[in-house]
Backbone as CSV, one residue per row, in Angstrom:
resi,resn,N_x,N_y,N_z,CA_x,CA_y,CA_z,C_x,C_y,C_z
1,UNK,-13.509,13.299,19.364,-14.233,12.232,18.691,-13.461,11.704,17.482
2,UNK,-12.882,12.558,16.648,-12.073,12.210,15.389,-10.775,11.311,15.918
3,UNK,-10.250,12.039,17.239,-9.052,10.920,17.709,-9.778,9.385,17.857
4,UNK,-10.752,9.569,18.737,-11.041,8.124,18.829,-11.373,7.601,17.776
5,UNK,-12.149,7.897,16.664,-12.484,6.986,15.309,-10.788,6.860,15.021
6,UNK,-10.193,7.830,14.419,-8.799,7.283,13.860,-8.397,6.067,14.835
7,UNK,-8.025,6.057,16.528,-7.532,4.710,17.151,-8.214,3.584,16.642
8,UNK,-9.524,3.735,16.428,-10.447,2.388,15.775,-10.601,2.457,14.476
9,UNK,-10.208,3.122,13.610,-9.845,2.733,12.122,-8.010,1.734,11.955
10,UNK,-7.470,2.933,13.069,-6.045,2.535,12.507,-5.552,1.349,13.116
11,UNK,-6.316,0.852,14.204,-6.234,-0.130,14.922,-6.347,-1.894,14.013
12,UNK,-7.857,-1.336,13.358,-8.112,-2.298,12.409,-6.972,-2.493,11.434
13,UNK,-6.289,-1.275,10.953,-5.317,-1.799,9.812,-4.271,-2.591,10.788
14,UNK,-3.772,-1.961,11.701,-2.837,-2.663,12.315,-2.738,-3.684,12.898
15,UNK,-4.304,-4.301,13.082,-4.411,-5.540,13.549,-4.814,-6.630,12.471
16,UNK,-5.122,-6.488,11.637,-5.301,-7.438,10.608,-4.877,-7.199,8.897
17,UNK,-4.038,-6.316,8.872,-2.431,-5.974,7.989,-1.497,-7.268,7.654
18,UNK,-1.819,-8.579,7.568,-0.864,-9.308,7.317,-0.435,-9.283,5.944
19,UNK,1.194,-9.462,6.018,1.816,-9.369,4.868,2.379,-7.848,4.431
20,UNK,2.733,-6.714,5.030,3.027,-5.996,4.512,1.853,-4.795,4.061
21,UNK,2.611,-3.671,3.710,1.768,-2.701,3.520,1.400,-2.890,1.603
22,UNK,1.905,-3.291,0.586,0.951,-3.610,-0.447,-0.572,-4.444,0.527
23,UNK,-0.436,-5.159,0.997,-1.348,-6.071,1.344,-2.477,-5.601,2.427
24,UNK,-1.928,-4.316,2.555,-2.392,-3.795,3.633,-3.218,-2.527,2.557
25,UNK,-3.426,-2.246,1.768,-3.562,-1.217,0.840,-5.255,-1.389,0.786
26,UNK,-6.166,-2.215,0.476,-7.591,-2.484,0.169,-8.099,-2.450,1.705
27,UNK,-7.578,-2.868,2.924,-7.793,-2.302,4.398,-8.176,-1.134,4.517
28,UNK,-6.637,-0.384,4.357,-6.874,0.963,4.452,-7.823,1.630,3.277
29,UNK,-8.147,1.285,2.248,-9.022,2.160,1.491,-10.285,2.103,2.373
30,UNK,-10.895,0.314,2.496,-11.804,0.565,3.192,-12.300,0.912,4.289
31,UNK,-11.575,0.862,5.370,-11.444,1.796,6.530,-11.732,3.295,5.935
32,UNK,-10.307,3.963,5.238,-10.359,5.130,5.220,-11.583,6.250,4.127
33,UNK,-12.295,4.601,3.546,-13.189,5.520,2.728,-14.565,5.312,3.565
34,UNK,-14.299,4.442,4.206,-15.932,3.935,5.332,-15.774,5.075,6.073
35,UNK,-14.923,5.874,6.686,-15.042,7.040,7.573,-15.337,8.264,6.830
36,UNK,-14.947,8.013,5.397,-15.153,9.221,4.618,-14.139,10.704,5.131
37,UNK,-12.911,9.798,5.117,-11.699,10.868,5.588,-10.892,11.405,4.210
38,UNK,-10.845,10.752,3.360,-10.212,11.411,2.095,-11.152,10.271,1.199
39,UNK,-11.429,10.838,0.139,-11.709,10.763,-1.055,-10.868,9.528,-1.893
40,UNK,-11.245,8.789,-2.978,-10.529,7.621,-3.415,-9.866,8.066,-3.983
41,UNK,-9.885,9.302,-5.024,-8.774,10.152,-6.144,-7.882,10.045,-4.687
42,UNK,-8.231,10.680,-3.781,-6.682,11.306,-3.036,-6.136,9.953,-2.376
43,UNK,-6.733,9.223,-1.944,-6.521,8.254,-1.297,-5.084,7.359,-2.720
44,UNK,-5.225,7.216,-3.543,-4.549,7.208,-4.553,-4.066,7.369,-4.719
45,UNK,-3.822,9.367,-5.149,-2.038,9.424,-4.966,-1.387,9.164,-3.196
46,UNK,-2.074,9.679,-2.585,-1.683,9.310,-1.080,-0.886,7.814,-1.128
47,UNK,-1.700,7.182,-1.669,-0.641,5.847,-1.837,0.861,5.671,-2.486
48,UNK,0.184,6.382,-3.458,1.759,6.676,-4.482,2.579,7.312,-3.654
49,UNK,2.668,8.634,-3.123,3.236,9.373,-2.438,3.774,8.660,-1.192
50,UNK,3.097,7.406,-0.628,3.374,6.812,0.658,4.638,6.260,0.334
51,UNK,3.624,5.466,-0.853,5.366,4.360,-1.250,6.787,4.997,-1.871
52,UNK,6.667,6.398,-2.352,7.555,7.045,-2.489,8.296,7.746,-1.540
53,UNK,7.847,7.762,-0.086,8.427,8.630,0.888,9.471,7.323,1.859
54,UNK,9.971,7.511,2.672,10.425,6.450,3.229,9.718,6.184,4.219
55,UNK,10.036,5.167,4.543,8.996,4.285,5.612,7.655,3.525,5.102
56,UNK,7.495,2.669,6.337,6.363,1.955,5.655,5.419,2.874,5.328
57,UNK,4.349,1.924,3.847,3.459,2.670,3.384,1.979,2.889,4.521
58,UNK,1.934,1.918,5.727,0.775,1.843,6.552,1.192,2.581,7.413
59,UNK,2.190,3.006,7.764,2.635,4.460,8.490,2.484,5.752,7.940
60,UNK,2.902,5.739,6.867,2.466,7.133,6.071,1.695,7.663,5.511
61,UNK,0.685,6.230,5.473,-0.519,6.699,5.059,-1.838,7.057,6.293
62,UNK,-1.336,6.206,7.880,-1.817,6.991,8.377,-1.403,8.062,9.640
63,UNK,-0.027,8.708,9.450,0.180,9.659,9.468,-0.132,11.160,8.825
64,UNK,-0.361,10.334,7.214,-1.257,11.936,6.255,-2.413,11.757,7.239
65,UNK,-3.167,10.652,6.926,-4.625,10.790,7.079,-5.032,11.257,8.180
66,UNK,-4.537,11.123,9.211,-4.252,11.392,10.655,-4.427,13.004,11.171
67,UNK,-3.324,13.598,10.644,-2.929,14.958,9.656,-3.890,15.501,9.238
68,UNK,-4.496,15.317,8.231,-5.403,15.935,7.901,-6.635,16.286,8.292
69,UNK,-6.965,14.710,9.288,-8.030,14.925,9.780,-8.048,15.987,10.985
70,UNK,-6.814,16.436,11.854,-6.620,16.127,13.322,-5.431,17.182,13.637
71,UNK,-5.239,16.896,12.601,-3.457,17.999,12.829,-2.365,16.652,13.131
72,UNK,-1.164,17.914,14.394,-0.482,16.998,14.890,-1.019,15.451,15.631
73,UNK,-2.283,16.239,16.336,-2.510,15.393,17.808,-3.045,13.768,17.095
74,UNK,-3.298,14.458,16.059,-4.435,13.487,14.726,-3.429,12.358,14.239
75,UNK,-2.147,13.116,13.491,-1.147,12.141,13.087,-0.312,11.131,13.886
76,UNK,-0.739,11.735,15.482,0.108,11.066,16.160,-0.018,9.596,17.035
77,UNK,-2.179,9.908,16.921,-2.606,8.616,17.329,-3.068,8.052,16.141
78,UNK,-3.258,8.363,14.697,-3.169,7.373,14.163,-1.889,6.592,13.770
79,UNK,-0.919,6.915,13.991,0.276,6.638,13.362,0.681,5.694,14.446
80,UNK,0.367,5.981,16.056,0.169,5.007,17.501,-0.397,3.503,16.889
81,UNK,-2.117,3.861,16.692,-2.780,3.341,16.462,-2.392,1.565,15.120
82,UNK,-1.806,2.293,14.039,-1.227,1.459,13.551,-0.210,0.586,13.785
83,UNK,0.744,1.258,14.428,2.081,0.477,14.912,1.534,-0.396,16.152
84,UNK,0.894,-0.399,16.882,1.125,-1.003,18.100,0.591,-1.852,18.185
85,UNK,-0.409,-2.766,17.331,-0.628,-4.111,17.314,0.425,-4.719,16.642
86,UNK,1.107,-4.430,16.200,2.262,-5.066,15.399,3.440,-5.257,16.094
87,UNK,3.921,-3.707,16.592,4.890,-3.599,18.160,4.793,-4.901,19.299
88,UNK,3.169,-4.657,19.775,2.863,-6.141,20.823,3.100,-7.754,20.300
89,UNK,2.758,-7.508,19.203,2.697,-9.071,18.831,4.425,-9.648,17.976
90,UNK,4.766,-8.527,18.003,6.445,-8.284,17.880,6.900,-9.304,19.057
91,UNK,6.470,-8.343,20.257,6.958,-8.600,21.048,6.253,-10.051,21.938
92,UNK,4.993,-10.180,21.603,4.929,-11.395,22.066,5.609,-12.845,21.541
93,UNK,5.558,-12.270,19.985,6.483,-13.483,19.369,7.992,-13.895,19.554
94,UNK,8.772,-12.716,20.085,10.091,-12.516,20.032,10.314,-13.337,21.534
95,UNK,9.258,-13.206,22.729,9.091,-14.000,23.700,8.653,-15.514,23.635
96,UNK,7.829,-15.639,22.369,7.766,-17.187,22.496,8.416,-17.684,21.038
97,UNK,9.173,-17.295,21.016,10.032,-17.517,19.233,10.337,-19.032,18.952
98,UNK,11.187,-19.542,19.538,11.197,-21.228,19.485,10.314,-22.064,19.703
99,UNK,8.941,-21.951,20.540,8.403,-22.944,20.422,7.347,-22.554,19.394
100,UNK,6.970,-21.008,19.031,6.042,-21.021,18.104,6.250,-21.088,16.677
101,UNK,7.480,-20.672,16.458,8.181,-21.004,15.133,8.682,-22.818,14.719
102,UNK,8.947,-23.122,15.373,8.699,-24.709,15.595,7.450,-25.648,14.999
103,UNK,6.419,-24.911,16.234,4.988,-25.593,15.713,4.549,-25.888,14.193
104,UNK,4.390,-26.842,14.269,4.008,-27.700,12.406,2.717,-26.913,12.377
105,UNK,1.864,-26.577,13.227,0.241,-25.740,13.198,0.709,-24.111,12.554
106,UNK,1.847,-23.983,13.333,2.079,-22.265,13.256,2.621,-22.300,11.503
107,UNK,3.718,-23.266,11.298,4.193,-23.519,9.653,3.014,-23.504,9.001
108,UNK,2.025,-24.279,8.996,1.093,-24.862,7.935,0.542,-23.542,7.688
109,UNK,-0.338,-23.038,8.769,-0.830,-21.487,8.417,-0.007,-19.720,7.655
110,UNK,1.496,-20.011,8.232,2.261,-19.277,7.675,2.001,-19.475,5.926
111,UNK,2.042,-21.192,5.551,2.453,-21.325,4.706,0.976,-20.984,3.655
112,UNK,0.190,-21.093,4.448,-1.335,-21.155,4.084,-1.396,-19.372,3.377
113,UNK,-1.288,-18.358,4.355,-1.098,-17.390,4.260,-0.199,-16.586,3.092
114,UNK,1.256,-17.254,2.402,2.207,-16.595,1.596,0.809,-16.447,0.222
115,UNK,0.127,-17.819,-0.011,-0.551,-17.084,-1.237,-1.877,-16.631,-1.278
116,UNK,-2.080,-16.218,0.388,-3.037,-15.286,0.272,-2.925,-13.851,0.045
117,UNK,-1.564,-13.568,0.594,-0.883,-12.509,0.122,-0.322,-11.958,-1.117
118,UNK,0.265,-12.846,-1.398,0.044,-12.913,-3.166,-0.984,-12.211,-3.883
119,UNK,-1.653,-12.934,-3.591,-2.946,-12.977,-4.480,-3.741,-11.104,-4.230
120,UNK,-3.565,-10.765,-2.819,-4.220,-9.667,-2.119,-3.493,-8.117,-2.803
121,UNK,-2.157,-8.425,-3.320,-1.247,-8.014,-3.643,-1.085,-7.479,-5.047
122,UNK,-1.823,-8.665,-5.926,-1.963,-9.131,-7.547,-3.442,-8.260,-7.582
123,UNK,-4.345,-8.615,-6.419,-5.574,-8.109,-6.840,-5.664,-6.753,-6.875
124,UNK,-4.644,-5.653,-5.829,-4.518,-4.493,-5.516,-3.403,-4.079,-6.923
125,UNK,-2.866,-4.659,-7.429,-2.188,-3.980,-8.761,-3.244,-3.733,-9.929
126,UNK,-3.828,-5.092,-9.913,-4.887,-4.922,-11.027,-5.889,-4.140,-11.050
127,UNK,-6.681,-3.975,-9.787,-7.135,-3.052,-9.649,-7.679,-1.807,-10.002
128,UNK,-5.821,-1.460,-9.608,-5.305,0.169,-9.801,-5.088,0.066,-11.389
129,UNK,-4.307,-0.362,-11.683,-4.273,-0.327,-13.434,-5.499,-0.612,-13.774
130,UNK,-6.443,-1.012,-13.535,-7.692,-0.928,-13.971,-8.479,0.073,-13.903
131,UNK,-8.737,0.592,-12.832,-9.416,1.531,-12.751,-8.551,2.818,-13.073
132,UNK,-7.074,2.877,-12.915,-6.585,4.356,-13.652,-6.074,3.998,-15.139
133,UNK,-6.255,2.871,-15.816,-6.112,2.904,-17.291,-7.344,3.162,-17.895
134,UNK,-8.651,2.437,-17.313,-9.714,2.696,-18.429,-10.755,2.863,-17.241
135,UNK,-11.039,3.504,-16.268,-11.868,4.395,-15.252,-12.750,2.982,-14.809
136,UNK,-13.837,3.792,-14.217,-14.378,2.500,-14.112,-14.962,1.770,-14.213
137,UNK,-16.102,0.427,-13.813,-16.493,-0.860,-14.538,-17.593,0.080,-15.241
138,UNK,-18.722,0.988,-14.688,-20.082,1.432,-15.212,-19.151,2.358,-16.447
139,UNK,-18.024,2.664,-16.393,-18.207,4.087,-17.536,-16.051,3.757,-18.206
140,UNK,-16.506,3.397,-19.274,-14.825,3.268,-20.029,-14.668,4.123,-20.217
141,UNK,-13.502,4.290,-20.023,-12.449,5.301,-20.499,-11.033,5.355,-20.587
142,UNK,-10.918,5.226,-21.856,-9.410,4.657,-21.627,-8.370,5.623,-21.196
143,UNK,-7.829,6.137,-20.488,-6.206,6.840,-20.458,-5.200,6.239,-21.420
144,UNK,-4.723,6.619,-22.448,-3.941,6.368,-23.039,-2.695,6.706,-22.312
145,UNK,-1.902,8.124,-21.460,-1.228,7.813,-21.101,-0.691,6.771,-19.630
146,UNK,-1.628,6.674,-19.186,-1.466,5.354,-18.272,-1.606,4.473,-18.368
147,UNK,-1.809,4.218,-19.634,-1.723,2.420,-20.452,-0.293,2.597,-20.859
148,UNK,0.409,3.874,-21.408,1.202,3.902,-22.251,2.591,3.564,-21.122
149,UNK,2.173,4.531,-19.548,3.376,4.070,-18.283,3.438,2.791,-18.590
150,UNK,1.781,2.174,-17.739,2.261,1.091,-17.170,2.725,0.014,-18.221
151,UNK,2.400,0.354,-19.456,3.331,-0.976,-20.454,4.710,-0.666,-20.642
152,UNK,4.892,0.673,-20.492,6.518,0.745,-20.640,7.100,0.348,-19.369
153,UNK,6.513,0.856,-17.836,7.465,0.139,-17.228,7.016,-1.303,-16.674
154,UNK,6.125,-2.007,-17.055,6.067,-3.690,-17.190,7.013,-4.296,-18.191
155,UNK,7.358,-3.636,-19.308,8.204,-3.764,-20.262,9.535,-3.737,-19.843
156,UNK,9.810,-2.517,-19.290,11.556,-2.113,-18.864,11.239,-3.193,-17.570
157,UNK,10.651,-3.345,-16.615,11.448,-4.126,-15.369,11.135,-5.777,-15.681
158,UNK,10.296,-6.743,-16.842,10.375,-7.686,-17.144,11.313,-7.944,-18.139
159,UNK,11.645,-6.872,-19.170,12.614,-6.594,-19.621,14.284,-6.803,-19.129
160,UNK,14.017,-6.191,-17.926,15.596,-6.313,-17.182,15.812,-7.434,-17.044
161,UNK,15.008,-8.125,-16.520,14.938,-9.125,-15.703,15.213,-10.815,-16.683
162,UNK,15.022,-10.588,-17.975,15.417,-11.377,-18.835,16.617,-11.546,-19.497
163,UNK,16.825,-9.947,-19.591,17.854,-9.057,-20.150,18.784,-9.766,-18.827
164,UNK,19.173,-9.492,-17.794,20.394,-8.737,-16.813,20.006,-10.126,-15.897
165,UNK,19.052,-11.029,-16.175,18.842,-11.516,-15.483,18.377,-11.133,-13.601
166,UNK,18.423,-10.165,-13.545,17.993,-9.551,-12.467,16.773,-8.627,-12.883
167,UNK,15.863,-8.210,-11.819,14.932,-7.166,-12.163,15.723,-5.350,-11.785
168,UNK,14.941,-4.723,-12.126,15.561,-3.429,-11.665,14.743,-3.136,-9.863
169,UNK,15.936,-2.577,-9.580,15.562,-2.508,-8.154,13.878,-1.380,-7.369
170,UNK,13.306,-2.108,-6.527,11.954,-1.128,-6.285,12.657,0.549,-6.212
171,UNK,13.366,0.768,-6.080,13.660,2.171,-5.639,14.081,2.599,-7.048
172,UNK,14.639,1.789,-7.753,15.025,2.168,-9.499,13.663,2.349,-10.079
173,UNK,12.936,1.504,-9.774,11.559,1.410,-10.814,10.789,3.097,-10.046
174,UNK,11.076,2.917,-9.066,10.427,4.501,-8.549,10.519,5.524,-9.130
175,UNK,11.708,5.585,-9.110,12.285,6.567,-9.551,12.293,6.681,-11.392
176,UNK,12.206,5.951,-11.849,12.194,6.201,-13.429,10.583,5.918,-13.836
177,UNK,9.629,5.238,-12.683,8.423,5.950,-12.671,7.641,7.100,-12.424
178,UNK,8.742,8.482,-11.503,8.547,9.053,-11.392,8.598,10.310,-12.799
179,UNK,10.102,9.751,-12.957,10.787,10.713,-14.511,9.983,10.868,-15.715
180,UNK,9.536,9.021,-15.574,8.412,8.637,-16.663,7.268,9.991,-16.647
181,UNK,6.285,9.847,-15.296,5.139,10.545,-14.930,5.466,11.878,-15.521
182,UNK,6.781,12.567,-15.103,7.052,14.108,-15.093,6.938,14.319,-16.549
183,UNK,7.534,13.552,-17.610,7.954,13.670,-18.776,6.698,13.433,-19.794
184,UNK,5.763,12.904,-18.975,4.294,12.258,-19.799,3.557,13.415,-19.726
185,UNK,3.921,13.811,-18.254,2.510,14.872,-17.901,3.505,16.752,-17.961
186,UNK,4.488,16.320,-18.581,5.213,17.992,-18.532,4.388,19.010,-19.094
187,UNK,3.832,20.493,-18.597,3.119,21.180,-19.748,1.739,21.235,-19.214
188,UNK,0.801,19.801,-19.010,-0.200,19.602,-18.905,-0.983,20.108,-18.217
189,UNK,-0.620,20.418,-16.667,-0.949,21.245,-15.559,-0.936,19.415,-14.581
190,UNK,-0.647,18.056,-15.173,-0.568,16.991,-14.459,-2.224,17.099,-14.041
């Protein structure tokens, strides 16, 4: 029974996931918190941890979740489950590539789409800095040190980026978000 809910949770992310796995991030919460498979704390770092591991983050996140629920057999159809609406329509597009990339209907909606993504993207940052800087809307609380990250590294990578004229690279910002985290929370028990 748990295999089949995961094919019809992970199905949903994989079928209506446009734009990438940031964009794909408020899907999977709600999927994965409507089944009541992990918890929003874990679901959280699970994210962090996704985007820190390699591969996409809508693969690895439901490969944990998968995992946990299910074991191997668990990780293996949700991790199915996600890829293969994407795989098919890969492949249906790669079969009709010129005339659908062509179409002024297929442009307009592409184009319709870049700032819905955006926006899906902007809303899932704010969010998270919202709710892990000062908890949430019924009850404040500020974290001082996760006001104190995220202004230092909004600082260092808008910083660069004025500075060097370039930004610092996603895998740079990872990584000296990680050093950041270790060095904030050393001692603490994190």
């Amino acid at each position: 029974m748990i295999c089949l809910e995961l094919v019809i949770g992970f199905l949903k992310v994989g079928l209506f996931a446009f734009g990438g796995g940031y964009a794909a991030i408020p899907l999977i919460r709600d999927v994965v918190l409507s089944y009541g498979w992990i918890e929003d704390e874990m679901l959280t770092c699970m994210i962090a941890v996704s985007e820190s591991t390699p591969g996409p983050i809508m693969v690895n996140m439901a490969t944990y979740v998968g995992s946990s629920q299910a074991g191997l057999p668990g990780a293996l159809t949700a991790t199915t489950a996600v890829v293969l609406p994407s795989f098919l329509i890969t492949l249906l597009i790669t079969a009709l590539l010129k005339k659908v990339l062509t179409n002024p209907y297929v442009q307009a909606v592409l184009r319709g789409l870049k700032p819905c993504v955006i926006g899906i993207i902007l809303a899932v940052g704010v969010n998270m800095i919202r709710h892990h800087c000062f908890g949430s809307p019924d009850v404040f609380s500020a974290d001082t040190k996760a006001i104190l990250m995220t202004v230092f590294l909004g600082t260092l990578y808008f910083g660069s980026r004025r500075i060097l004229k370039k930004g610092i690279s996603p895998i740079g910002l990872i990584a000296i978000s990680a050093l950041t985290g270790i060095m904030i929370n050393w001692g603490t028990g994190l």
